[in-house]
N, C-alpha and C positions, 0 to 999 in steps of 0.2 A: 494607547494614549491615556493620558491621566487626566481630571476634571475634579474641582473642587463644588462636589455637588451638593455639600449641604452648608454653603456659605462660613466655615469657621476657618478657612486660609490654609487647613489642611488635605494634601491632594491625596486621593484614591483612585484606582485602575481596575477595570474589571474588566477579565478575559471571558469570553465566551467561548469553554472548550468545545469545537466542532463533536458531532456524534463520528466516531470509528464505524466504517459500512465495510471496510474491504479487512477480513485477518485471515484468509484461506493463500491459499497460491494461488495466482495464475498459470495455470497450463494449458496449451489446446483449446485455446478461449473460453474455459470454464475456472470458475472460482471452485477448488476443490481444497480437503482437509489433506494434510500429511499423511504419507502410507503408513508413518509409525506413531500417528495421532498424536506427536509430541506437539507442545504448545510450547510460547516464553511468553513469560509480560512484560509490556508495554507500562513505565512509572511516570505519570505527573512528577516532573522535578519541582514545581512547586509545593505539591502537597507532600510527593512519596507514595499516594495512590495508586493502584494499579489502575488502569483506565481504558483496557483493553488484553486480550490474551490470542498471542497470534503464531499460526500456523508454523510449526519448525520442520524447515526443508533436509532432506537427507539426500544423500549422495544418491538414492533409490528415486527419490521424485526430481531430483538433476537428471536422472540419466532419461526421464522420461520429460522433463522439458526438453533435453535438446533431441530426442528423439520426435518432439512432437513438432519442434523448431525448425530439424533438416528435411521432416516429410513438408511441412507447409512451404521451404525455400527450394524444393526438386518439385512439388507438385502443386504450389499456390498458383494463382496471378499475379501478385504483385514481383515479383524480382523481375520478370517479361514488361513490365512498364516502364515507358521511358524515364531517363534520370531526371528531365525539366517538360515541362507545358510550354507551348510555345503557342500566343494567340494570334 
């Protein structure tokens, strides 16, 4: 939203960039670094800043997400739970 905050009819906008908490992967319900530590960044398209630097997945940490995917869907709880609640 825009607001002309210092009464001269001309408007201004100020965003509040949220702080970046999550740049690892998710696997196996841990926030982990990439097996080959590669990173990419993340740019502010309005400044061009980098404004984070986040975890680059390789076919090595895929095959171990769906590796961590099919054990949790053959030996979880959840996929045993019904499709609806019914009160």
């Amino acid at each position: 939203m825009s607001s002309d905050s210092n009464g001269d009819g001309v408007e201004s906008s100020y965003v509040k960039i949220p702080q970046i908490k999550f740049t690892k992967l998710f696997i196996n319900g841990e926030f982990v670094e990439s097996l080959s530590g590669k990173t990419f960044e993340t740019i502010d398209p309005r400044t061009g800043e980098v404004i984070a630097k986040i975890s680059e997945g390789d076919k090595e940490d895929i095959d171990l997400a769906v590796k961590a995917a099919r054990q949790a869907f053959d030996h979880g709880p959840w996929p045993r739970l019904p499709g609806s609640v019914t009160s």
